[in-house]
C-alpha positions in Angstrom: 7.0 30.9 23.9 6.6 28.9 21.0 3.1 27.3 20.6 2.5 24.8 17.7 -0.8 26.4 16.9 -2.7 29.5 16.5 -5.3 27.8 19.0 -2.3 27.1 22.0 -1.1 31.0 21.5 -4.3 32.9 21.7 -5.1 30.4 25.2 -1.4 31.5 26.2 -1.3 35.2 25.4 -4.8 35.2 27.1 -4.0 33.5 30.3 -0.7 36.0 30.4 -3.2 39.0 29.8 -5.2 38.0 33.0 -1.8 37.8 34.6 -2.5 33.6 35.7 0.5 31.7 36.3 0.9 28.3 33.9 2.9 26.1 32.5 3.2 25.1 28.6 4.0 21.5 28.1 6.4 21.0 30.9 8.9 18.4 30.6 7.4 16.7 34.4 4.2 17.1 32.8 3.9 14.5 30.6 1.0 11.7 31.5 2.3 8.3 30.2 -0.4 5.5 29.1 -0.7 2.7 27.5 -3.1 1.7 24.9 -5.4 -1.7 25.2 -4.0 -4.5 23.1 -6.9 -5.6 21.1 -7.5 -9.2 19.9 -7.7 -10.1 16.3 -8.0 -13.3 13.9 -6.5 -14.0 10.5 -7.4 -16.4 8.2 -5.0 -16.9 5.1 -6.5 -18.1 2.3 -4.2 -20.9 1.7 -1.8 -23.5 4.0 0.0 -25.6 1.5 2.3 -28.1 3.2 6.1 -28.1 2.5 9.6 -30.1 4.4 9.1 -27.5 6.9 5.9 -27.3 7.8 3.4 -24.7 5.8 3.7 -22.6 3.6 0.2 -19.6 3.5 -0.3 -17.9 0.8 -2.7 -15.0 0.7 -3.2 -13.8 -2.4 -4.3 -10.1 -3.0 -5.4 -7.6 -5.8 -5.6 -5.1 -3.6 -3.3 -4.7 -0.5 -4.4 -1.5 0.9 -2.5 0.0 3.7 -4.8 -1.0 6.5 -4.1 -5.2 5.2 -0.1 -4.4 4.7 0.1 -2.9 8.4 -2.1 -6.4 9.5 0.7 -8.4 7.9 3.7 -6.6 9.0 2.2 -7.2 12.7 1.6 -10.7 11.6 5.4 -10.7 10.6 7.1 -9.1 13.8 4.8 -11.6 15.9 5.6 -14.6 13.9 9.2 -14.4 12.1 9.0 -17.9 11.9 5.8 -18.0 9.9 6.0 -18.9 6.1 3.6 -16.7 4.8 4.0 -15.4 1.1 1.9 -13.9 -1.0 0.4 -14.2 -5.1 -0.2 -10.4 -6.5 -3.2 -10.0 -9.1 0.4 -7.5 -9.5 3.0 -6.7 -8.1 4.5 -3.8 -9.8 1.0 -2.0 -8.7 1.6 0.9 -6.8 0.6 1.3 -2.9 -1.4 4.4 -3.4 -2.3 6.7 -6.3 1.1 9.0 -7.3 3.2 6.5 -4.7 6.4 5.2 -6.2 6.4 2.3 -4.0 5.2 -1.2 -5.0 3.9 -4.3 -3.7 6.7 -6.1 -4.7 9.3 -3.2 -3.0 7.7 -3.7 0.0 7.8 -7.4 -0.1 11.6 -7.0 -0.9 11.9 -4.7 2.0 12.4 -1.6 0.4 9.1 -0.5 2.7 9.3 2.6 5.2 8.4 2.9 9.0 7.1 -0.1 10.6 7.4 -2.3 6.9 11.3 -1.6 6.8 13.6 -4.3 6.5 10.6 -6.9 6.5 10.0 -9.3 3.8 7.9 -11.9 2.1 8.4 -14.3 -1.0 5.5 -13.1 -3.4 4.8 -14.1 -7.2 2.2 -12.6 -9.8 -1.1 -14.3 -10.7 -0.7 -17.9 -9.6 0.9 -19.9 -7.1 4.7 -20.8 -8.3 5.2 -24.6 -9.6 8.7 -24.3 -7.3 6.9 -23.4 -3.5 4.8 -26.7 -4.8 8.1 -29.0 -4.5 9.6 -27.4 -1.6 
């Protein structure tokens, strides 16, 4: 049989040695679930109105993993929703020895659940141009 650890083959070999009939991760055996949606509230830091409505800027110095997830949920929930961003900057990479960027993931060079998703960004301050938009 093959076991995916150490821990799963000693409990198999065991209950074979005390001759007990079971059953390792049989395909009818799977339990399905679902996990509780859990309410939670953003608050960009700025709205700045444009011809369409708003544009939110957030701006960040450090957009750890944990804030970059938040806003690619933002994003899939709210396509629609104009939010960019303002990088302390945004050639700074998203982990210590990563290759990836801020600015690759707002240009939708990210992986998993930040592929294909993008965000207008700029480095230090708000752009003259979103001003006149």
């Amino acid at each position: 049989m093959n076991y995916k650890s150490k821990l799963e083959r000693a409990n198999g070999k065991w209950l074979e040695d005390k001759r007990k009939e079971f059953f390792y991760e049989p395909k009818e055996g799977k339990i399905e679930y679902l996990l509780p949606a859990t309410k939670h509230v953003y608050t960009p830091d700025f709205y700045i109105p444009s011809s369409k409505g708003w544009i939110i800027v957030e701006t960040k110095g450090i957009w750890d993993y944990a804030d970059r997830l938040k806003h690619a949920w933002i994003k899939k929930l709210y396509p629609s929703l104009d939010l960019r961003f303002v990088f302390t900057r945004s050639l700074t990479k998203t982990s210590k020895g990563a290759k990836q960027t801020y600015a690759d993931i707002c240009e939708g060079r990210g992986r998993g659940i930040f592929r294909g998703l993008q965000w207008q960004y700029a480095d230090k301050r708000v752009p003259e141009a979103w001003l006149s938009e």
